[in-house]
Structure formats: C-alpha cells, structure tokens
C-alpha positions as protocol buffer text, in pm:
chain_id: "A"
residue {
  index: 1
  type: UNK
  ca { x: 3158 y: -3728 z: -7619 }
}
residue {
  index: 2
  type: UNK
  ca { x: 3029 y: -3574 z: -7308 }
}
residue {
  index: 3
  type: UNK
  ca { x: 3256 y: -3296 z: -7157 }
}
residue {
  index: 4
  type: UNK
  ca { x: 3471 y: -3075 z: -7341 }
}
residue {
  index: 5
  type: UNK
  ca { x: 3771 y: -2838 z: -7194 }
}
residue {
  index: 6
  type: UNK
  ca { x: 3835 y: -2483 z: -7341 }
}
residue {
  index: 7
  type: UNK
  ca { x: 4197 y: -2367 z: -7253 }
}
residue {
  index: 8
  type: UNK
  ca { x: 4126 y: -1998 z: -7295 }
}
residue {
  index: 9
  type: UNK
  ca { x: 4455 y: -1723 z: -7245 }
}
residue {
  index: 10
  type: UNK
  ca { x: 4426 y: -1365 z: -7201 }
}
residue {
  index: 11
  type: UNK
  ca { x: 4175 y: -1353 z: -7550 }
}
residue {
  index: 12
  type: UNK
  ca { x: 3864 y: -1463 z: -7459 }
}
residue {
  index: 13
  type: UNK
  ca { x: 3634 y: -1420 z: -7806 }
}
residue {
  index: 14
  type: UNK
  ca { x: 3853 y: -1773 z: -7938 }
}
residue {
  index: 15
  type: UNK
  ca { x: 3709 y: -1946 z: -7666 }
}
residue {
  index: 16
  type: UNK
  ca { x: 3378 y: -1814 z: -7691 }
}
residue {
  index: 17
  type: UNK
  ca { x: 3378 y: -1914 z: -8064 }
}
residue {
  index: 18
  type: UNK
  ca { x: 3503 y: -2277 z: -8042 }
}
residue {
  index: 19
  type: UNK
  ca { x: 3226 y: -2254 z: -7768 }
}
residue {
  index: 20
  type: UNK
  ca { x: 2931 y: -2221 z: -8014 }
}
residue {
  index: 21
  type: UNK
  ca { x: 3126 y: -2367 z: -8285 }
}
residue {
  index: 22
  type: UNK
  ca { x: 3115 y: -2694 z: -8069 }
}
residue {
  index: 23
  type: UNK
  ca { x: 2734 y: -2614 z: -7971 }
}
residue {
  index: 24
  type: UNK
  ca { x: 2641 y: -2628 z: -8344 }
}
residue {
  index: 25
  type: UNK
  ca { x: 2726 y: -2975 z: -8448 }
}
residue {
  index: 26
  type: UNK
  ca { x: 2738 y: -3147 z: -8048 }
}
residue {
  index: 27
  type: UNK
  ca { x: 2482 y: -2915 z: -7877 }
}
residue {
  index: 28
  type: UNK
  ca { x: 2431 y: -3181 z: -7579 }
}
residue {
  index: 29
  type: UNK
  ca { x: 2818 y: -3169 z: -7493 }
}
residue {
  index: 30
  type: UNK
  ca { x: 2930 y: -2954 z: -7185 }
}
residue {
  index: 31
  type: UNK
  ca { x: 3202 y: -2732 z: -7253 }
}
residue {
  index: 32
  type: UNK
  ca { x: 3365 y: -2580 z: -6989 }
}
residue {
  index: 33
  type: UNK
  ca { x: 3617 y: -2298 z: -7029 }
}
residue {
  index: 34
  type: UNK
  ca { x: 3912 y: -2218 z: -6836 }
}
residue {
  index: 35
  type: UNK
  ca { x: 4201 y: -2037 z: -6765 }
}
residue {
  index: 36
  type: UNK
  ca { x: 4544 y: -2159 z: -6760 }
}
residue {
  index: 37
  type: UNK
  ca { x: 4598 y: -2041 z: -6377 }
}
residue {
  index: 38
  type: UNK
  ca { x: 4299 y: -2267 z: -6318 }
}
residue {
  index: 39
  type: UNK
  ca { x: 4451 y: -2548 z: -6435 }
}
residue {
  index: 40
  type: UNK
  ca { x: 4777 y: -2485 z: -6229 }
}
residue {
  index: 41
  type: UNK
  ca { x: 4619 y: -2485 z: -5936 }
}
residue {
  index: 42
  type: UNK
  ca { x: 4406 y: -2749 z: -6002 }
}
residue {
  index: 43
  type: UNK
  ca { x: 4106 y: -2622 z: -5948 }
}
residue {
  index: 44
  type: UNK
  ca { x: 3991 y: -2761 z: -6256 }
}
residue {
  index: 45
  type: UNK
  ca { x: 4065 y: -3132 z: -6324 }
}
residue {
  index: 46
  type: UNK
  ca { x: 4058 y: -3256 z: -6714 }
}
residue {
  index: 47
  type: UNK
  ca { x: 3925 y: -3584 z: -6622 }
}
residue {
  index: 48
  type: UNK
  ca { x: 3810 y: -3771 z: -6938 }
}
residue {
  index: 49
  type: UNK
  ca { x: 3700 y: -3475 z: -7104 }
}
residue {
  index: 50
  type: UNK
  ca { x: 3855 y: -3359 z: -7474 }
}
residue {
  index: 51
  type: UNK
  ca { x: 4101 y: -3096 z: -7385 }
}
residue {
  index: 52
  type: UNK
  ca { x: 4128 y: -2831 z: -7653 }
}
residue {
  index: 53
  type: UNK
  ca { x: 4420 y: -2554 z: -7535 }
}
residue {
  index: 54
  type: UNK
  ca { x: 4367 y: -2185 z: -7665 }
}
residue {
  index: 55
  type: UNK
  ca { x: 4640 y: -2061 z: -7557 }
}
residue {
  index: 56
  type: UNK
  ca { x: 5060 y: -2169 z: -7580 }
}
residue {
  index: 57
  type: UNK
  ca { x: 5045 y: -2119 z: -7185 }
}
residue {
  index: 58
  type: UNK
  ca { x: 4997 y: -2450 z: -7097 }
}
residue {
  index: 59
  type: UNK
  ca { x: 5136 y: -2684 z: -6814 }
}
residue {
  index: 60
  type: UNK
  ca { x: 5388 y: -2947 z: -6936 }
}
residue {
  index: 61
  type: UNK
  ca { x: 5176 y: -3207 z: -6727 }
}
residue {
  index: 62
  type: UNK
  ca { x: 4877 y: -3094 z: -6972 }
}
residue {
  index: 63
  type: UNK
  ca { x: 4814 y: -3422 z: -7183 }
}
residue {
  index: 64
  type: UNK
  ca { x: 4675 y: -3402 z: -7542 }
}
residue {
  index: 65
  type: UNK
  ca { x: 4749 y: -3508 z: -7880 }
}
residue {
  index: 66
  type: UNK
  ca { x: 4951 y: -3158 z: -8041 }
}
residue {
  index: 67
  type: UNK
  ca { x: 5192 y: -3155 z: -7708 }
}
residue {
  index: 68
  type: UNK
  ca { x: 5525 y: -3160 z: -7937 }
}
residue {
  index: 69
  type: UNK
  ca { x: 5344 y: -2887 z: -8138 }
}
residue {
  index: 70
  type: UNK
  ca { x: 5251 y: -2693 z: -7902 }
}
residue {
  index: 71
  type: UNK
  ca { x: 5618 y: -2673 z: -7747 }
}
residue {
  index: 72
  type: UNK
  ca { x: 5781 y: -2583 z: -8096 }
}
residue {
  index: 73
  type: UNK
  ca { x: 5515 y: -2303 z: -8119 }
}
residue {
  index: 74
  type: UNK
  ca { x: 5576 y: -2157 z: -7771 }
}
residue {
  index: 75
  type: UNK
  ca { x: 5947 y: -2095 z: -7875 }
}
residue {
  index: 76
  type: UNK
  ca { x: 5962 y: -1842 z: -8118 }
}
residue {
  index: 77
  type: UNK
  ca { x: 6336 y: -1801 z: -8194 }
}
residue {
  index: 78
  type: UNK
  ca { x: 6390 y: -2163 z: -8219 }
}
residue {
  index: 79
  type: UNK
  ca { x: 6109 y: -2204 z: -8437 }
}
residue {
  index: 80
  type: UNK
  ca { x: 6274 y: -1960 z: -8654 }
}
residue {
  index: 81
  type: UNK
  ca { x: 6587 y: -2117 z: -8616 }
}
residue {
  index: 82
  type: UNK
  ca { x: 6479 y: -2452 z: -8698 }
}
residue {
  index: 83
  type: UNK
  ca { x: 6249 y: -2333 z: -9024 }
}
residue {
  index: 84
  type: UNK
  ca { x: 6561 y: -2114 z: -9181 }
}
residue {
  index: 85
  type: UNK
  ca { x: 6806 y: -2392 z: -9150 }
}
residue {
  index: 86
  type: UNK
  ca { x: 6579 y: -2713 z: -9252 }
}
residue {
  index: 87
  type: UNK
  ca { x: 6315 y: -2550 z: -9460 }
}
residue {
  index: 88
  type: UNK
  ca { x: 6585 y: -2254 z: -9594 }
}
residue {
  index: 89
  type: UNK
  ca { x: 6281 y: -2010 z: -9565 }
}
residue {
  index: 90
  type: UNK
  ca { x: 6343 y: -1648 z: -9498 }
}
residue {
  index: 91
  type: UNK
  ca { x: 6220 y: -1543 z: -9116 }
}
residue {
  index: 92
  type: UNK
  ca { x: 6105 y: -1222 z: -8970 }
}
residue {
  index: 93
  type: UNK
  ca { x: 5795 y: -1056 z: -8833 }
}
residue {
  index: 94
  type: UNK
  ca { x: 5495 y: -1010 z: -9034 }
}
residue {
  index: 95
  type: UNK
  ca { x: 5070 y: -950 z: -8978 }
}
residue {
  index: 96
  type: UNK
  ca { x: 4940 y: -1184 z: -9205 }
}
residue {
  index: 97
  type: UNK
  ca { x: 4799 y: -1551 z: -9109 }
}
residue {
  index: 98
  type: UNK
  ca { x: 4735 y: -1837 z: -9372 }
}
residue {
  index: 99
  type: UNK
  ca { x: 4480 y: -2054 z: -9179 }
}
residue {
  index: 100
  type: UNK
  ca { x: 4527 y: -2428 z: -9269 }
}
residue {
  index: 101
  type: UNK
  ca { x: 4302 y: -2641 z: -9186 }
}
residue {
  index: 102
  type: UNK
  ca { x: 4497 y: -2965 z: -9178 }
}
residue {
  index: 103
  type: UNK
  ca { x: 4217 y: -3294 z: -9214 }
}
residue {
  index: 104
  type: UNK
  ca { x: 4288 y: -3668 z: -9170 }
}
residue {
  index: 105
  type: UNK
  ca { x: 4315 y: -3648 z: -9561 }
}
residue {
  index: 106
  type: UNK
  ca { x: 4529 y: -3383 z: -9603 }
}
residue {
  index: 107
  type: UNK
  ca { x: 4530 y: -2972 z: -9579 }
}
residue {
  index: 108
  type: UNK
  ca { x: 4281 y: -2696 z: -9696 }
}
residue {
  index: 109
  type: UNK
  ca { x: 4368 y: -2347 z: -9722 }
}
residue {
  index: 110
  type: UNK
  ca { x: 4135 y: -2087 z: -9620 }
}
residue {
  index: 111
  type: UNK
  ca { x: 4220 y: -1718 z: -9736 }
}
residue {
  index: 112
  type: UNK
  ca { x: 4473 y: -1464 z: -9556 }
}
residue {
  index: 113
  type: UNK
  ca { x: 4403 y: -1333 z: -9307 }
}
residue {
  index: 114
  type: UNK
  ca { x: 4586 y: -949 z: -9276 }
}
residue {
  index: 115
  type: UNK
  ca { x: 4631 y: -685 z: -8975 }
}
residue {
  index: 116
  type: UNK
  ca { x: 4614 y: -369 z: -8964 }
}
residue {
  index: 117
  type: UNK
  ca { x: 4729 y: -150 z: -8636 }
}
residue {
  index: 118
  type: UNK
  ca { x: 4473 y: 69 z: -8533 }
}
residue {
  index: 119
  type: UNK
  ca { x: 4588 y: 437 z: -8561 }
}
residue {
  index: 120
  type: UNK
  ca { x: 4466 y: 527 z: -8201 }
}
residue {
  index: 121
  type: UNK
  ca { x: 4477 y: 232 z: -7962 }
}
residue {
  index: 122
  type: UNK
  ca { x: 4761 y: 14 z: -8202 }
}
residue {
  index: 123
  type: UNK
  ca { x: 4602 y: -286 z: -8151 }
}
residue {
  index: 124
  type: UNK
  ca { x: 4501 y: -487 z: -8509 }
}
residue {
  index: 125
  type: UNK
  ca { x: 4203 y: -491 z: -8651 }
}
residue {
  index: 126
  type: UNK
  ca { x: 4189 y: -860 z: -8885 }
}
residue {
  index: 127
  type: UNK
  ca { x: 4019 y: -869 z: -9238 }
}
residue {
  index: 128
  type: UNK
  ca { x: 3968 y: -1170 z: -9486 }
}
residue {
  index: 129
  type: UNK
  ca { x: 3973 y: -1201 z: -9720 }
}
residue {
  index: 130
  type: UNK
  ca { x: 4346 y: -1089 z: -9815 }
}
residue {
  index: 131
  type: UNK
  ca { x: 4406 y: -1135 z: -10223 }
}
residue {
  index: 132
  type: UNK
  ca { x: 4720 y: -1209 z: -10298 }
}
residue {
  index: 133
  type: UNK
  ca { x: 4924 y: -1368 z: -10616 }
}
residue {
  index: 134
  type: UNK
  ca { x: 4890 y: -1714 z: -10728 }
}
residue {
  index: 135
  type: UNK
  ca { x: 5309 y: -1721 z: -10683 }
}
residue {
  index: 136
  type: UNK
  ca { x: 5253 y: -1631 z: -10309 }
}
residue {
  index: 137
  type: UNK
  ca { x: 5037 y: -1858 z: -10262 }
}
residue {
  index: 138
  type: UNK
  ca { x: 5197 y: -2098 z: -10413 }
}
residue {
  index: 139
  type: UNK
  ca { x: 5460 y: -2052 z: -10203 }
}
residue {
  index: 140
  type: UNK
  ca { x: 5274 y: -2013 z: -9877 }
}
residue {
  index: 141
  type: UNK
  ca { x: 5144 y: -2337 z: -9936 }
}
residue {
  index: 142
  type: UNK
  ca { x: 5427 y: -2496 z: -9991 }
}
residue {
  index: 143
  type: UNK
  ca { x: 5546 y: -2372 z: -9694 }
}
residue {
  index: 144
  type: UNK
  ca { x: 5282 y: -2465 z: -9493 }
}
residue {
  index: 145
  type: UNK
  ca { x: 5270 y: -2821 z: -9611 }
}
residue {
  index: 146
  type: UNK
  ca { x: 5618 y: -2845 z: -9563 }
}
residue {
  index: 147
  type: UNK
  ca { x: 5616 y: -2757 z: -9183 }
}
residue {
  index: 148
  type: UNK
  ca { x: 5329 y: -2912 z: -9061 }
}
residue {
  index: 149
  type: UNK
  ca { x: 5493 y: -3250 z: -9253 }
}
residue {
  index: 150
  type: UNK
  ca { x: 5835 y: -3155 z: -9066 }
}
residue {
  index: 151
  type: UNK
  ca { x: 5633 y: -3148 z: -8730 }
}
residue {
  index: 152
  type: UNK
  ca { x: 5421 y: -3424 z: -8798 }
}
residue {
  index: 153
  type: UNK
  ca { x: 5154 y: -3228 z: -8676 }
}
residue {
  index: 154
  type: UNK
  ca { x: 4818 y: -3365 z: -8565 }
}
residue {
  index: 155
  type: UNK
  ca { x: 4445 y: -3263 z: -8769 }
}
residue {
  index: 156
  type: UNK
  ca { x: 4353 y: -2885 z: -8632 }
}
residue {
  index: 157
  type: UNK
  ca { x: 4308 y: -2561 z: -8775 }
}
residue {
  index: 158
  type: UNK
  ca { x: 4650 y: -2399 z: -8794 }
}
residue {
  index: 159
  type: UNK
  ca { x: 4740 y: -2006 z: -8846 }
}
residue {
  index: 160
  type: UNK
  ca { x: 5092 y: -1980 z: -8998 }
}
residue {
  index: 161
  type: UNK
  ca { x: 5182 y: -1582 z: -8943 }
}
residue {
  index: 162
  type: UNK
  ca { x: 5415 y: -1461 z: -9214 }
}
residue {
  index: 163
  type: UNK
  ca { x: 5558 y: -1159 z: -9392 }
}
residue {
  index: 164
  type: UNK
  ca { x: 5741 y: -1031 z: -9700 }
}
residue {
  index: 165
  type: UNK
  ca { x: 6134 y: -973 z: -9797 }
}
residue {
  index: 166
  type: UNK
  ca { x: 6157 y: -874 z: -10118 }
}
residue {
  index: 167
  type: UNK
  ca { x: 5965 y: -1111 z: -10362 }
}
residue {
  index: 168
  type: UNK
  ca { x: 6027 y: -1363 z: -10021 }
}
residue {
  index: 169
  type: UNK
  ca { x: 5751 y: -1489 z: -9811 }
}
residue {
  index: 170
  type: UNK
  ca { x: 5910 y: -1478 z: -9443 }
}
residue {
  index: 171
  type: UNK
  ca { x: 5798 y: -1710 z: -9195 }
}
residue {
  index: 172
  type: UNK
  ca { x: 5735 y: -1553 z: -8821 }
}
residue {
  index: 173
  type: UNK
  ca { x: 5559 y: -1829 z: -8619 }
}
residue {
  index: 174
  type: UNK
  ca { x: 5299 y: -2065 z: -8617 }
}
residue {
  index: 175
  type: UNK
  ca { x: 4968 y: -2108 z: -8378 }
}
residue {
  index: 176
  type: UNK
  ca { x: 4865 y: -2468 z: -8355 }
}
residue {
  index: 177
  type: UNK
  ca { x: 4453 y: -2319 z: -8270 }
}
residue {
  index: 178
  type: UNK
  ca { x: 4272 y: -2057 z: -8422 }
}
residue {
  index: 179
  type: UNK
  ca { x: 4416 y: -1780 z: -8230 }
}
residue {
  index: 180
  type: UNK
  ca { x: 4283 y: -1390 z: -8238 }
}
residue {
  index: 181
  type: UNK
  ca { x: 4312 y: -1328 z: -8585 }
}
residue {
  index: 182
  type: UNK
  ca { x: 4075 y: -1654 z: -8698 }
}
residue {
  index: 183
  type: UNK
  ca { x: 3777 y: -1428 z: -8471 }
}
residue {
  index: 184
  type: UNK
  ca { x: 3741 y: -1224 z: -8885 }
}
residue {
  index: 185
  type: UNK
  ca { x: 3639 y: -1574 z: -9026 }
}
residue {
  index: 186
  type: UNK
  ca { x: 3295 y: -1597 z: -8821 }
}
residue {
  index: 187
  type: UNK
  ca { x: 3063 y: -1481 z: -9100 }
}
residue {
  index: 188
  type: UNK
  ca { x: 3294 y: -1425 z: -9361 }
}
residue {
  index: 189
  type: UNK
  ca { x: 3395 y: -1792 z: -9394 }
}
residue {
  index: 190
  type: UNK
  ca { x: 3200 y: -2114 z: -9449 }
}
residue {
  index: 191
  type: UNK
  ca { x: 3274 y: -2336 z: -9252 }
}
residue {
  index: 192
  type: UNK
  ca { x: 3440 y: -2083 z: -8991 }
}
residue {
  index: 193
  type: UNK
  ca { x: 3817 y: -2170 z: -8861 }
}
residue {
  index: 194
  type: UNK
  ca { x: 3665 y: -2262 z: -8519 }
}
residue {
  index: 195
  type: UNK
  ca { x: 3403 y: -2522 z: -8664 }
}
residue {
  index: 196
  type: UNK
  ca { x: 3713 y: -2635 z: -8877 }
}
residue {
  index: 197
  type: UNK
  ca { x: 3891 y: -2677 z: -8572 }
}
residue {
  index: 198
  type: UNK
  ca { x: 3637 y: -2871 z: -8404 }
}
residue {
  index: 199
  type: UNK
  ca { x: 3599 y: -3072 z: -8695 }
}
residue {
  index: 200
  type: UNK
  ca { x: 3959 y: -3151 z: -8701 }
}
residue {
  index: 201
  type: UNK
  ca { x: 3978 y: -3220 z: -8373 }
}
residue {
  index: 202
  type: UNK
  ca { x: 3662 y: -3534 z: -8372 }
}
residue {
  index: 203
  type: UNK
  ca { x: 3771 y: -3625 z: -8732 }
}
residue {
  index: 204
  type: UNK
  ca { x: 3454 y: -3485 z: -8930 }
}
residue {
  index: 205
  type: UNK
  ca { x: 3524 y: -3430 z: -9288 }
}
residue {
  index: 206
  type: UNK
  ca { x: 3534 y: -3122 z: -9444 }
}
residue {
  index: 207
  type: UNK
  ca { x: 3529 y: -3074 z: -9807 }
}
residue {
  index: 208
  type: UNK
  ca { x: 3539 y: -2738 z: -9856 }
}
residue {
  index: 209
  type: UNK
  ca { x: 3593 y: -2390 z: -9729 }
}
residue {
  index: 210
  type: UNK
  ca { x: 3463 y: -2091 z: -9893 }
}
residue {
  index: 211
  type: UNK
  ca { x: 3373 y: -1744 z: -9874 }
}
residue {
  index: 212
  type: UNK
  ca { x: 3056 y: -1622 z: -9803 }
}
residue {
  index: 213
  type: UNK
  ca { x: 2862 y: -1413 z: -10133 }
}
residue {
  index: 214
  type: UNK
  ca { x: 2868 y: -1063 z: -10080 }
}
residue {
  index: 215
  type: UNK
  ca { x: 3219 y: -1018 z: -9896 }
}
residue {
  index: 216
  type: UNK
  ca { x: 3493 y: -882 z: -10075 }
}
C-alpha cells in the first residue's frame, strides 16, 4: 500500500494517532489527513488510496468497506430503536466505551474505557482501565458480539458506549473507529486501539491485547 486517507472530524488527536499508529508498522506509506469539508468540495480526491473515516460526517458518495455501518452509527435514535426491539437490550445514555477489536477470526475485548466530566470546563477526561464484574462483562460482551453479528460488521476497532439501569447494561451508541475516548489507550494499552485499528483494517493478526505493568 502506498497512500493512505485520514477522515479526521472536529477531534483531531484520533487522527494524529492512527497517523503514527500507521507509521509504526508501514512507515514508507503516505498518510494524508483531511477534513470532511475537504472532501465535499473535492479538494481532496481518494484516488486508490485506503480511506479510513474518523469521523460519522461523511459524504454518502464516500466509498469504503463499513458504509452500512457507518450509516446505522450516524443515527442514534434508530440505532436505539433497532437494538431494544431485536436485541431486547435496555437503551439510554451512558460514559463508558467497551473497545472491541473485531479480527478476521473473531473479537477481542480491550478494557472499559470510563468518563468523567471535568468539574470546570465539563468536558471528559477518559481512564482505562475501568474494573468492572465478571457478570457485566459478561454481558457487555454478549452484547457486543451480538450487534456487530446483527450488522455484519467489517474487521475494525469498535467503541460500543453504554450505561447502567439497575443491574442492566444500557446500550447508547456505537462508533465504528476509535473515536475520542480510545486517545487513554496510547500507553496504557498494548497494542493501542489505533494500531488495532490499523491492524484490522490490512488484516494483521492480533493475538492479544493487554495492559501495560504498572497501570492500575
């Protein structure tokens, strides 16, 4: 491969990361990055390069291989809609992210990732790892398995954002890329979400993911 295509939206560190996460294991590829306005107005042409979106924002004309994903995804309330009545999972808001880092063989789950507002500007603040019960995980998994099988999604590292009713997981929404909150697993996580993604994305194995010593 030769030329790659960053979709980047309004976050810019995601892009940045899948930049040098891309750099690492194909340092003579040339990644460009670019906004989605860019792409509207055609300033920048995909040509044969490997697009790899950032952001939900993207043109319908925009051809890659998680297009029906990326549609569901955009749509929050249907989403919702369509997990409570075929999956008959709870839904509601939540800050918490399961990253899954779907492979040609099959899913791994990296820890939670949780959010915390900050008390003066409100925005989060991410941490990983999040410990939580072997019954919610159980669960989350199950969940997780179960949707990307219902969407017949394509390898890439997922972030499935959920909360809690009750003794409940509640689903909120999914993000077909590692969005914002996958930023906490550069140096925390081995391999990172974003070289996960990568790898997903060229069909690399990965066998698996783990914490790094020292972080609690």
């Amino acid at each position: 491969m030769s030329k790659v295509l960053i979709v980047a939206g309004g976050e810019k560190g995601p892009a940045a990361s899948l930049k040098a996460a891309i750099a690492q294991s194909h340092p003579l590829t040339e990644v460009n990055i670019c906004g989605v306005s860019q792409l509207n107005s055609g300033a920048i042409a995909p040509g044969g390069a490997i697009v790899c979106p950032l952001t939900l924002d993207v043109p319908e004309n925009l051809v890659f291989p998680a297009q029906d994903v990326f549609r569901f995804c955009r749509n929050v309330s249907a989403a919702r809609d369509r997990v409570a009545q075929e999956l008959q999972v709870p839904v509601g808001g939540g800050n918490f992210w399961l990253p899954v880092v779907l492979t040609a063989k099959g899913p791994l789950y990296a820890e939670v990732i949780g959010g915390e507002p900050d008390k003066q500007s409100g925005e989060l603040s991410y941490s990983q790892p999040v410990h939580l019960s072997d019954v919610w995980r159980q669960q989350l998994y199950e969940l997780a398995y179960r949707l990307l099988n219902l969407l017949n999604a394509p390898p890439a590292t997922y972030l499935m954002q959920f909360g809690f009713v009750g003794e409940r997981i509640c689903f909120d929404r999914l993000w077909p890329f590692p969005a914002a909150p996958a930023i906490v697993s550069v140096g925390v996580q081995v391999p990172d979400l974003f070289v996960c993604h990568w790898s997903c994305l060229t069909n690399k194995p990965i066998y698996d993911i783990q914490i790094c010593s020292g972080v609690t």
